[in-house]
C-alpha positions in Angstrom: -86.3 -58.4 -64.9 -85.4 -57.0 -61.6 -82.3 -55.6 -62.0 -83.8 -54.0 -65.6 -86.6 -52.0 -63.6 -84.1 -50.8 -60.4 -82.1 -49.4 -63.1 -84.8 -47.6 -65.0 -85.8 -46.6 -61.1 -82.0 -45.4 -60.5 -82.6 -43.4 -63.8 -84.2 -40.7 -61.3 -87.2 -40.1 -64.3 -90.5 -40.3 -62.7 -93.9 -39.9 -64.9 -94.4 -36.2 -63.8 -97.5 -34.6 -61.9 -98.3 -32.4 -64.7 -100.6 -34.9 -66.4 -102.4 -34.6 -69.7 -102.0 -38.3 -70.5 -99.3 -39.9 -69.2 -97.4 -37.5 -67.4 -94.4 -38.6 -69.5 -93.7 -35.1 -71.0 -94.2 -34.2 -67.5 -91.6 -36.1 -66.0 -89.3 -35.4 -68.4 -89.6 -31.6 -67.8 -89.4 -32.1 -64.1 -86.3 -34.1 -64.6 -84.5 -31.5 -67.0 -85.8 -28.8 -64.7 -87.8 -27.0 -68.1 -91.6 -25.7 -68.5 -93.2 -28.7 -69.2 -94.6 -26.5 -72.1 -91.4 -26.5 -73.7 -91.1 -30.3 -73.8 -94.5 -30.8 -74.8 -94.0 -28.2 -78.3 -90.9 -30.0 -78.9 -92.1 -33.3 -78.5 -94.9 -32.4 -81.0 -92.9 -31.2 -83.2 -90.7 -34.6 -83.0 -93.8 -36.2 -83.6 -94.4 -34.2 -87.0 -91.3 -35.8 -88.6 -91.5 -39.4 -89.4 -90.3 -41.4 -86.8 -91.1 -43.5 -84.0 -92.3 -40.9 -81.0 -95.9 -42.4 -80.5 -94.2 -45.6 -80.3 -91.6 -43.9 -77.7 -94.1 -42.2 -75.3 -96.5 -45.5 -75.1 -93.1 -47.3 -74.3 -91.9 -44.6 -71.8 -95.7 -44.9 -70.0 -95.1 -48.4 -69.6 -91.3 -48.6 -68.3 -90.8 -45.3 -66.4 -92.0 -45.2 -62.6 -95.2 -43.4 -61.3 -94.6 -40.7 -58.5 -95.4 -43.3 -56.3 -92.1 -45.2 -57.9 -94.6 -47.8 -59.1 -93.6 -49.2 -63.0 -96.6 -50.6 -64.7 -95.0 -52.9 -66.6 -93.6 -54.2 -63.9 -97.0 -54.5 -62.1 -98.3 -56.0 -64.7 -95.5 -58.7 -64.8 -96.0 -59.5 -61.1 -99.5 -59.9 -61.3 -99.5 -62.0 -64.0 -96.8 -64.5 -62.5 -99.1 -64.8 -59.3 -101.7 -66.1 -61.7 -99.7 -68.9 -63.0 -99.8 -72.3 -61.0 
């Protein structure tokens, strides 16, 4: 699993700043250098068609890295491994 989450950490994608939830949308607008505005309307408007972009965001929340380059998921794998006798 390590080499999986120092390549979604090489991605350079970062939950973003400009939080409203996640701070995916955010991320992704600091990555493509946009208005977050812009990815949030089209992101809504992927949302409006059928298909899987609630599933994508929650999934996105969990694998990308915090500003702090910290990946939930990851966390959350750790901790639960130190738990285990």
């Amino acid at each position: 699993m390590d080499k999986f989450f120092s390549i979604v950490r090489g991605l350079g994608l970062k939950r973003g700043p400009q939080r409203i939830l996640g701070g995916v949308l955010g991320g992704i607008a600091a990555k493509l250098n946009v208005d977050v505005a812009y990815v949030r309307i089209a992101f809504l408007l992927f949302a409006l068609l059928p298909g899987p972009a609630f599933v994508f965001y929650l999934v996105a929340w969990v694998i990308l890295p915090d500003q702090r380059n910290v990946i939930p998921l990851q966390s959350f794998l750790d901790r639960r491994s130190l738990n285990r006798p």
